[in-house]
C-alpha positions as CSV (number, residue, x, y, z in Angstrom):
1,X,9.6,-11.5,2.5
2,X,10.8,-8.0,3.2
3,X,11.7,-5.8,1.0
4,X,12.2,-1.8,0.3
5,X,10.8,0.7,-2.2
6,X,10.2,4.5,-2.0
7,X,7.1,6.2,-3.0
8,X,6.6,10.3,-3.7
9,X,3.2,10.8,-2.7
10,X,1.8,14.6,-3.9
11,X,-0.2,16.7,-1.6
12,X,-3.2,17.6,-3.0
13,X,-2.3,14.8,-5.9
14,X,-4.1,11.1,-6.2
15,X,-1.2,8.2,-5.3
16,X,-1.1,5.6,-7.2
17,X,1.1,2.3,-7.2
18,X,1.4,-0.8,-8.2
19,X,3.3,-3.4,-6.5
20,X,3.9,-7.0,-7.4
21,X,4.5,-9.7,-4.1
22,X,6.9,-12.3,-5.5
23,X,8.6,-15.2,-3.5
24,X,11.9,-15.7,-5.0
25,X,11.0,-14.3,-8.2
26,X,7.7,-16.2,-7.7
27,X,4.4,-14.1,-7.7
28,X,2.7,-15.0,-5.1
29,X,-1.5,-15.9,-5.2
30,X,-2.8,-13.2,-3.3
31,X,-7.2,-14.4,-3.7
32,X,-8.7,-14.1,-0.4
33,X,-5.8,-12.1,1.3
34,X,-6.0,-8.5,3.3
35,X,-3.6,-6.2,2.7
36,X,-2.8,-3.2,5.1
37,X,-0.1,-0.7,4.9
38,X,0.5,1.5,8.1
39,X,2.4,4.7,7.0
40,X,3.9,6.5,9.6
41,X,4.8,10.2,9.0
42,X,7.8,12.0,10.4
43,X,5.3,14.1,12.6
44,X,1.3,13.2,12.8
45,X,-0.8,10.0,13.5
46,X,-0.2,6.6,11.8
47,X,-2.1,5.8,8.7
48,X,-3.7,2.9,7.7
49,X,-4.8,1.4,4.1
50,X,-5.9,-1.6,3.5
51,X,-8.6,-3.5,1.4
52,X,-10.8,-3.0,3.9
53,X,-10.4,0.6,3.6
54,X,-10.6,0.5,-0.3
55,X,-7.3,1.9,-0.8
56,X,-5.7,-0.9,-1.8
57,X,-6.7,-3.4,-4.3
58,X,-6.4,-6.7,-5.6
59,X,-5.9,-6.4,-9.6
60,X,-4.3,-9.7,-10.5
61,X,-4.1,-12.2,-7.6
62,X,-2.5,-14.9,-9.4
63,X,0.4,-12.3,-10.4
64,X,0.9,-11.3,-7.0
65,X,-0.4,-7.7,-8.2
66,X,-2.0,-5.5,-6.3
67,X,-2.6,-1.1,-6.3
68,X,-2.2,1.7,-3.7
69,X,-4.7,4.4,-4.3
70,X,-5.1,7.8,-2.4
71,X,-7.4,10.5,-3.6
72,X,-6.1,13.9,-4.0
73,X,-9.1,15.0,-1.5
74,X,-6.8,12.5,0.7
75,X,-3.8,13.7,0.3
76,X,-4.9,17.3,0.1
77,X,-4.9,17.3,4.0
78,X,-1.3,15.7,4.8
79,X,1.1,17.8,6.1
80,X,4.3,15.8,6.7
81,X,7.2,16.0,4.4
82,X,8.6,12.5,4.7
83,X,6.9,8.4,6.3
84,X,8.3,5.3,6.7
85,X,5.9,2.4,6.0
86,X,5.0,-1.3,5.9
87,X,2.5,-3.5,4.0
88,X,1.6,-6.6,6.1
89,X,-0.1,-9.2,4.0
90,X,-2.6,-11.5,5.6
91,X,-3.2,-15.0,4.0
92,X,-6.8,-17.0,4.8
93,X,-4.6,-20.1,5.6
């Protein structure tokens, strides 16, 4: 389901968000899925987080929750003023 939200993300800050995944008002059960969110700054190389990556995280599956974390260390090194971005959500059915 798409859907829009802006984040301010610090340089030199640690980013962190939580977002809930609902399906007409729905949480949906997120156990076993991967998460990945490409960000793609106005100048500079794509970025990816993902679970795999440890940068995002599961916190309540059956609440469709799940967190965005970047370390300041992380964020210390961006230079772009502005991204676009999308979270793709991958199910194991």
């Amino acid at each position: 389901m798409p859907g829009k939200t802006k984040f301010t993300m610090y340089q030199g800050s640690t980013f962190k968000h939580t977002l809930t995944y609902e399906a007409d008002g729905t949480p949906v059960d997120l156990t076993g899925c991967t998460i990945v969110m490409n960000v793609k700054p106005n100048t500079g190389s794509t970025l990816t987080f993902s679970t795999i990556t440890g940068h995002i995280t599961i916190i309540a599956p059956l609440l469709g929750q799940f967190r965005i974390t970047v370390t300041d260390e992380t964020t210390a090194v961006y230079t772009w003023v502005s991204a676009k971005f999308d979270i793709h959500i991958e199910f194991t059915n």
